[in-house]
C-alpha angles and dihedrals in degrees: 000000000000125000141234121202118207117202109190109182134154116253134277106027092101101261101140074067084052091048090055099044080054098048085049094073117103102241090062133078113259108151102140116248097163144014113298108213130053129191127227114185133213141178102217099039119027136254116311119214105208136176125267103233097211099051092116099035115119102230084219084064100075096173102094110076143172082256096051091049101046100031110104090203110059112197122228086237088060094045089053092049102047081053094042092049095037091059093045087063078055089197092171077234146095133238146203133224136210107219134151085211110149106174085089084147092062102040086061104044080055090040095055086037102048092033097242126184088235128139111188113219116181132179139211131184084247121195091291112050093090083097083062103063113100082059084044093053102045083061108040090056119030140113089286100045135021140349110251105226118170139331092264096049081059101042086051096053091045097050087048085058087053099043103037103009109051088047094046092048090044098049092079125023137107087228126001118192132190131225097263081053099072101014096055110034115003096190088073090070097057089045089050086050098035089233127149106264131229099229087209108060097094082070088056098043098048086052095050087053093054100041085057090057091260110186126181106251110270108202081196093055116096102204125116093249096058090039082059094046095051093049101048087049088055091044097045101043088048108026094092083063088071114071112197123041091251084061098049090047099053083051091061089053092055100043085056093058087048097059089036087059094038093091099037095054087040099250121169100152123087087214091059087041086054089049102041088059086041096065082039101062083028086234130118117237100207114143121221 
């Protein structure tokens, strides 16, 4: 019986982008109905070029709606008729669908129960998607979305994603991949979902990243997405030496005044950043 694969993933870490490499293997159903890229503007941060979610929806197959991708609580009714309408095709394919559902638990205690063809895919930023944000950042505040304000108010919203977010999307999932995942190597998502895999697909996503403005992360330059950069590798690499959600907390702050004084004391070096938080939160960050 043919599949559909939920992703159900929160906005703005380039899983639209996921939902596509896994539409490109050939066991899915990828023939084009529609344009496939859409453009969200933005003032701080350049234009983003996303992906249009129903480019490879039949317009006979009425199921997925706006609703069903932007709801966070999928209903068991909607489950059973994407399935139901997706059989009737009968496309002989998956296929993969883009949703911010977050009641995951509950899609896979239905999906045992009612026996649905469902596998549940989640996503989460990961330790090493601080090489992603200038991708993150076009989409988080842009002229569809939100008002860039400062670099705190940033830092504050992308620390909440590490601290609450990652651990929420990863609770309840089949497979659950992370940005690096899918940005950096898409044959290791069809290896996570045992698909067949599109040997092509690193082509297509080089040239997504580039044509989001992608850059390899520059410690020297003093820019907010570097800043950002420099902060979510610190964070990432250290965080699991913190222990309770307060501690780790009061390490982000301090990895934010260690990247504000870099400039200002001449640092280009991640070793002189590390150190620099270190004598700030007055803790060493060696890792056993």
């Amino acid at each position: 019986m043919n599949q559909i694969y939920l992703v159900c993933t929160r906005s703005a870490i380039s899983a639209s982008a996921l939902t596509y490499i896994i539409n490109q293997s050939p066991q899915f159903y990828n023939v084009v109905h529609k344009n496939l890229f859409l453009q969200e503007d933005g003032d701080h941060f350049d234009t983003a070029k996303i992906i249009e979610d129903w480019w490879n929806v039949p317009s006979m197959f009425s199921a997925y709606t706006p609703d069903v991708r932007n709801n966070e609580n999928i209903k068991l009714e909607t489950l059973q008729n994407l399935c139901n309408e997706w059989q009737k095709l009968q496309t002989g394919k998956h296929i993969a669908f883009f949703t911010h559902a977050t009641n995951t638990a509950d899609i896979m205690k239905w999906r045992d129960e009612h026996n649905l063809p469902i596998t549940v895919v989640t996503t989460i930023m990961g330790n090493n998607c601080y090489k992603y944000m200038d991708l993150f950042l076009k989409r988080e505040y842009n002229d569809e979305m939100n008002e860039f304000i400062n670099l705190f108010e940033a830092w504050k919203h992308l620390y909440n994603q590490f601290l609450a977010q990652d651990t929420m999307w990863a609770e309840h999932a089949d497979v659950v991949l992370a940005m690096d995942d899918w940005l950096d190597n898409p044959s290791v998502v069809y290896h996570a979902l045992n698909i067949f895999p599109n040997n092509n697909m690193q082509t297509w996503t080089d040239e997504y990243k580039v044509d989001n403005k992608y850059h390899e992360w520059d410690i020297k330059v003093n820019d907010v997405t570097n800043k950002l950069k420099t902060m979510c590798y610190i964070y990432g690499k250290y965080e699991s030496l913190f222990h309770s959600n307060q501690a780790r907390k009061l390490f982000a702050l301090s990895v934010l005044e260690s990247v504000r004084k870099q400039h200002n004391h001449g640092l280009t070096d991640i070793h002189q950043v590390v150190n620099l938080t270190e004598n700030i939160i007055r803790k060493s960050l060696t890792l056993a």
